[in-house]
C-alpha positions as CSV (number, residue, x, y, z in Angstrom):
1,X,-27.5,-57.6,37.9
2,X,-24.7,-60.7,38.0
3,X,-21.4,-60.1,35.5
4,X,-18.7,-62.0,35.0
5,X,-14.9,-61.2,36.4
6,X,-13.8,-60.7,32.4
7,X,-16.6,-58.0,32.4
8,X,-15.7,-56.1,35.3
9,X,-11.8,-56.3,34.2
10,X,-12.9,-54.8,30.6
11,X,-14.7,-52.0,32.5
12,X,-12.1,-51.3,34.9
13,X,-9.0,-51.5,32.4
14,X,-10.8,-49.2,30.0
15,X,-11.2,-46.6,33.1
16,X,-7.9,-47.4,33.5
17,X,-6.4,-46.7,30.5
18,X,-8.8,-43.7,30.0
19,X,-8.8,-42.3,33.4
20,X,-12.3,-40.7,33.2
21,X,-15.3,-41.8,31.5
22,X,-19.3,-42.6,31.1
23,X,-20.8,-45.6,30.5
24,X,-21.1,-45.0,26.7
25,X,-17.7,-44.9,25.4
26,X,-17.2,-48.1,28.0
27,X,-19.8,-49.6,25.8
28,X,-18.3,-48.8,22.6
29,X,-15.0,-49.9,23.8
30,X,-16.3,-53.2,25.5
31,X,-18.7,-54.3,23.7
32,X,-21.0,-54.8,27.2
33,X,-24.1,-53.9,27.6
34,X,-25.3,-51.0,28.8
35,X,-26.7,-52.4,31.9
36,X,-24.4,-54.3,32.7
37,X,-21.5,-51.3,32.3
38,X,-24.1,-49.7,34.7
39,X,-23.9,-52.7,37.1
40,X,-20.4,-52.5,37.1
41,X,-19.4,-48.4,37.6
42,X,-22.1,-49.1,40.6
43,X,-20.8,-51.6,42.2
44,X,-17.5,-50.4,42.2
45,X,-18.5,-47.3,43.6
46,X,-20.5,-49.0,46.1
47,X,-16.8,-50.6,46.8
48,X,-14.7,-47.5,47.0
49,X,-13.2,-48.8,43.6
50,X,-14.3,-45.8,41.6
51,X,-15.7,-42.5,42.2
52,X,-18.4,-40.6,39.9
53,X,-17.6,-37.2,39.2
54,X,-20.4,-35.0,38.4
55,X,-22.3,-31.6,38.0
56,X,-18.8,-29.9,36.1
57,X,-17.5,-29.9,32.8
58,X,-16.4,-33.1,33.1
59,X,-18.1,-36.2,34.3
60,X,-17.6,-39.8,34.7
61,X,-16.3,-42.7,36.7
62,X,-12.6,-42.7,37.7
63,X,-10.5,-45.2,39.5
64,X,-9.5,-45.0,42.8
65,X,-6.1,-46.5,44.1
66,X,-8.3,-49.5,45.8
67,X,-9.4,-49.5,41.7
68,X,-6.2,-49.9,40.4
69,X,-5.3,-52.2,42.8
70,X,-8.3,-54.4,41.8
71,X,-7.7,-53.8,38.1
72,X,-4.2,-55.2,38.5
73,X,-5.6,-58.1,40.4
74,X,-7.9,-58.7,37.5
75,X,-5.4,-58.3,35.4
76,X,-2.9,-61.4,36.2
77,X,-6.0,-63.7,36.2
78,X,-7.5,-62.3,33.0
79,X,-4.0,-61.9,30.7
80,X,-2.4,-64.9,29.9
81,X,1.2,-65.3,29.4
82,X,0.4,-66.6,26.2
83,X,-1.9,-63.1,25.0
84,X,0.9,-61.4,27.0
85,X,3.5,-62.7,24.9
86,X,2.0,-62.5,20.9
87,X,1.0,-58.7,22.6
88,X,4.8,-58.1,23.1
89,X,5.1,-58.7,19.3
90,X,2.2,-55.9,18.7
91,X,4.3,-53.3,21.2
92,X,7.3,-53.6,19.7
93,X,5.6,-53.3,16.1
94,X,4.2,-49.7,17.6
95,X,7.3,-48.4,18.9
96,X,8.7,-46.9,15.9
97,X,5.3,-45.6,14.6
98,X,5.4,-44.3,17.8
99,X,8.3,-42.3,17.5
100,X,7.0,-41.2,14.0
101,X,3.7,-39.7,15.1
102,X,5.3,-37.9,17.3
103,X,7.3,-36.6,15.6
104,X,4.7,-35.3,13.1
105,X,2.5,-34.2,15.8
106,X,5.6,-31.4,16.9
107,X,5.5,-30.8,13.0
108,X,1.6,-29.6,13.4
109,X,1.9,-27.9,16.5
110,X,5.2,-26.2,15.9
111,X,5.3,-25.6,11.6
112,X,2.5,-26.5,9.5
113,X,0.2,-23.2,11.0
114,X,-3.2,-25.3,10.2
115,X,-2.1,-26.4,6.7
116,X,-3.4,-29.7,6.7
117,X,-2.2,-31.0,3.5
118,X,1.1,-30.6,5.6
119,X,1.0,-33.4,7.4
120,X,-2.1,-35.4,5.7
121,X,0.7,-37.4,3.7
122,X,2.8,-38.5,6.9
123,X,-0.4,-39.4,8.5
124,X,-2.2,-41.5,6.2
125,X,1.6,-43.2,5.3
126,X,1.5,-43.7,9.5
127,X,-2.4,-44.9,9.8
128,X,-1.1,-47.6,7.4
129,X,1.6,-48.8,9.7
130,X,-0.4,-48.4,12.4
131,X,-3.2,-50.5,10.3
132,X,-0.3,-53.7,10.9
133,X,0.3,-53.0,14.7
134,X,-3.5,-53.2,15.4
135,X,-3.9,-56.3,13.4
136,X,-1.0,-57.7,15.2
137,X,-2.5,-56.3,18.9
138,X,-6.0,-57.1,17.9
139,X,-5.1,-61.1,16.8
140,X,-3.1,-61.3,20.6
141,X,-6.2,-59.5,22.4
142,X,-9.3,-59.2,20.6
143,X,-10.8,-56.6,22.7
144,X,-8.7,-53.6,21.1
145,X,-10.2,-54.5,18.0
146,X,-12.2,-51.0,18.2
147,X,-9.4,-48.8,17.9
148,X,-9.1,-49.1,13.9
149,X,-12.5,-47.6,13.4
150,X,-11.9,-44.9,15.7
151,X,-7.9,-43.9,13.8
152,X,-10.2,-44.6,10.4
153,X,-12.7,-41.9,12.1
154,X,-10.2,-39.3,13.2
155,X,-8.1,-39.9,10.1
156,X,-11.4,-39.1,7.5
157,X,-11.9,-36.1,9.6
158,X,-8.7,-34.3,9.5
159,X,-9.2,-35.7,5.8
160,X,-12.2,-33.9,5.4
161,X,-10.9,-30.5,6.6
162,X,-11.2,-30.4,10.4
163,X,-7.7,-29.3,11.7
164,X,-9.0,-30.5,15.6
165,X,-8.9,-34.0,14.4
166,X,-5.3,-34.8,14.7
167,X,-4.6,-33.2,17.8
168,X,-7.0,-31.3,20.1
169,X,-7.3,-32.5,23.4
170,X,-10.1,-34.9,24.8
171,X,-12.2,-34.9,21.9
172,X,-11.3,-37.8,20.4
173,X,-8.5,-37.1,18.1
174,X,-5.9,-38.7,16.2
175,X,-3.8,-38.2,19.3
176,X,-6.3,-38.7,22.4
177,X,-7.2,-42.2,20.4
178,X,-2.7,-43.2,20.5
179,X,-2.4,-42.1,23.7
180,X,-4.8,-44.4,24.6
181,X,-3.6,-47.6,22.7
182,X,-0.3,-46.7,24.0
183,X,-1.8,-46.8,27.7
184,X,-3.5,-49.8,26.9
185,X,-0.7,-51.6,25.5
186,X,1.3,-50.9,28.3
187,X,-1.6,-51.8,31.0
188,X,-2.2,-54.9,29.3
189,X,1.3,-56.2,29.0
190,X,1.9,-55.0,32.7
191,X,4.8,-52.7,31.9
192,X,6.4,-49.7,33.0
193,X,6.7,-46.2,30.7
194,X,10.3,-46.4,29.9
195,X,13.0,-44.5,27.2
196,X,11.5,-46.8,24.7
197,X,8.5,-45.1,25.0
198,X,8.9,-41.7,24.4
């Protein structure tokens, strides 16, 4: 099956940014078909661009450094310095959130002992902020419009009562779904993790 060099770059950055992962959460995040995600992760296997990991607890496709190297081949033909530059605007916008959610993320793990209505207030006053930095990322690069359901997702759940939601590790929380939009700003805009960042 033929796809198009923007198609493979989506695949690849999102396996970038995510380091492992299946072809369903590349659909969700892409938009591409199924098929065609298929096409892709195979080919680039086929290529020594990726490796499939399978038969453990955790499976998927990961990038290989010819991968990366590809990706940020892609990646200066795909990004223009316009997208890169109205993107800047979104980065900076996230910065102090940023800083905020982590901050409120030491709160959970360190003081609140599982009391969610702890740290519900910070987080939905932060989700709102956040709701400006996406609309700002998602007008310079459309593709990372489906970040905002996920947050709205992980923010109803830890809403609803499930403690897990905000920060337990690779399973889609609060703080999986930044750590990714952080990665994915950075990848996108080609930029180092600096002091800023942290």
């Amino acid at each position: 099956m033929s796809y198009t060099t923007k198609e493979e770059f989506d695949v690849l950055h999102r396996l970038r940014v995510r380091g492992l992962a299946t072809a369903e959460p590349l659909m969700q995040s892409t938009g591409h078909s199924q098929p065609t995600i298929q096409s892709i992760l195979d080919d680039a296997v086929a290529r020594g661009l990726a490796k499939s990991r399978t038969g453990g607890r955790v499976e998927g496709y990961m990038l290989t450094s010819a991968g990366r190297e590809r990706h940020t081949e892609l990646r200066a033909r795909q990004v223009s310095p316009d997208e890169v530059e109205a993107l800047t605007v979104a980065y900076e916008a996230f910065l102090a959130p940023n800083r905020e959610f982590k901050q409120l993320t030491t709160e959970w793990q360190t003081e609140a002992a599982g009391d969610t209505d702890r740290i519900l207030p910070g987080l939905v006053q932060l989700h709102e902020q956040l709701g400006k930095v996406l609309s700002l990322a998602v007008s310079a690069t459309p593709r990372m419009r489906h970040y905002q359901p996920q947050f709205d997702s992980a923010l109803d759940s830890f809403r609803g009562g499930d403690p897990g939601a905000i920060a337990r590790p690779m399973s889609g929380s609060y703080h999986d779904i930044w750590m990714e939009l952080h990665e994915d700003l950075l990848l996108t805009l080609g930029r180092e993790r600096t002091d800023a960042d942290e």
